[in-house]
C-alpha positions in Angstrom: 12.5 -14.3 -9.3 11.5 -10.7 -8.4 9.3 -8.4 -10.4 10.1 -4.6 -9.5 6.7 -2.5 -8.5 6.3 1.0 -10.1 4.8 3.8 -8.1 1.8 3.2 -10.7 1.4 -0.5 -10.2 1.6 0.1 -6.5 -1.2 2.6 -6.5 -3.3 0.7 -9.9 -3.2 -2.5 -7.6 -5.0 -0.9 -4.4 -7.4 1.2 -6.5 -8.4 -1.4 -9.1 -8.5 -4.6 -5.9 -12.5 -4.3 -4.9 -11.4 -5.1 -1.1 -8.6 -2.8 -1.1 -9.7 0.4 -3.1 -11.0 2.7 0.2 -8.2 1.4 2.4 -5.8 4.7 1.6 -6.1 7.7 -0.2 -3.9 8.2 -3.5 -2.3 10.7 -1.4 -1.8 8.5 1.5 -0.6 5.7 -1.0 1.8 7.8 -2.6 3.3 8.5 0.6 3.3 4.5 1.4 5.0 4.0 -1.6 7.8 6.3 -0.9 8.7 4.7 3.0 8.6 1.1 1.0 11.4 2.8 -1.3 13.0 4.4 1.7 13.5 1.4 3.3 14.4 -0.5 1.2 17.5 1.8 -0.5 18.8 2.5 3.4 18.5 -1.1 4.3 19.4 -3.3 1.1 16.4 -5.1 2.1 13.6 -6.2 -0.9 10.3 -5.5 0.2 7.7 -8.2 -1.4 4.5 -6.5 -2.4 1.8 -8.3 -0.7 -1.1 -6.3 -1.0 -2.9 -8.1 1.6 -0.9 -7.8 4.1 -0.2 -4.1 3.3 -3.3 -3.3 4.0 -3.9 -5.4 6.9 -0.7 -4.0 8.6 -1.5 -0.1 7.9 -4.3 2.5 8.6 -4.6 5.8 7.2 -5.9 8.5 9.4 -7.2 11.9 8.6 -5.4 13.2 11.5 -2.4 12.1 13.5 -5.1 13.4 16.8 -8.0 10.9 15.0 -5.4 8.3 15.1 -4.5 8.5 18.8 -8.0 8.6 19.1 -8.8 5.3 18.1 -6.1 3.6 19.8 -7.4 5.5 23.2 -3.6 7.2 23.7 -3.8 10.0 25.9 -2.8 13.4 24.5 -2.4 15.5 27.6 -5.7 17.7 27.2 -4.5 21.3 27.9 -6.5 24.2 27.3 -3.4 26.1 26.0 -3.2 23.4 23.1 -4.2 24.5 19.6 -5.1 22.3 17.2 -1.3 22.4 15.7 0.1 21.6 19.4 -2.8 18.5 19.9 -1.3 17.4 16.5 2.1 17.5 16.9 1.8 16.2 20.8 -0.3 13.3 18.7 2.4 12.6 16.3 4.8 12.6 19.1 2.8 9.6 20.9 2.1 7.5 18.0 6.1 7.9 16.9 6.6 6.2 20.4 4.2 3.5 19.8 4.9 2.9 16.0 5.8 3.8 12.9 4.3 7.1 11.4 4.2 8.0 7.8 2.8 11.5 7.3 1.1 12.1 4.4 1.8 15.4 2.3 -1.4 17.9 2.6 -2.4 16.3 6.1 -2.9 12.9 7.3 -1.0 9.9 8.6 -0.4 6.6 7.9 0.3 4.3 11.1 1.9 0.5 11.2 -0.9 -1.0 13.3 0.5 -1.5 16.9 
């Protein structure tokens, strides 16, 4: 038996659950919401919402650069990068390491690698 989440029980689940509420933005959960969908309409594949492990297995970021950060990659540090270049360069290295959800109006959201 399968119960079908809504974008709004998604989101109402994370920011109601006491443990849960400050793990992701509503921006950042919007944009979760829409990879779940993603994958599931390219691969046929139901998703079970488990809100646990959801947010055990993802981090939100304020920056793809903050993200890197914390998981000690190494950007190349070049004096001829802007911030936009250290960004992208971040992206770039996380996308080799795991999967990268970018969230609309800045941010990422990274599977935990």
């Amino acid at each position: 038996m399968k119960t079908t989440v809504s974008r709004f029980d998604f989101q109402d689940a994370f920011l109601k659950s006491e443990t849960y509420k400050n793990n992701f933005s509503y921006e950042g959960l919007n944009a979760l919401f829409d990879y779940f969908e993603e994958y599931e309409n390219s691969t046929s594949e139901d998703i079970d919402f488990d809100i646990v492990s959801i947010a055990c297995e993802y981090s939100e970021y304020e920056s793809a650069t903050e993200a890197v950060k914390q998981y000690n990659g190494a950007v190349e540090e070049n004096k001829d990068f802007d911030d936009e270049d250290k960004e992208k360069a971040s992206i770039a290295w996380l996308q080799d390491q795991t999967q990268v959800i970018e969230i609309e109006g800045g941010g990422v959201i990274i599977q935990k690698f």
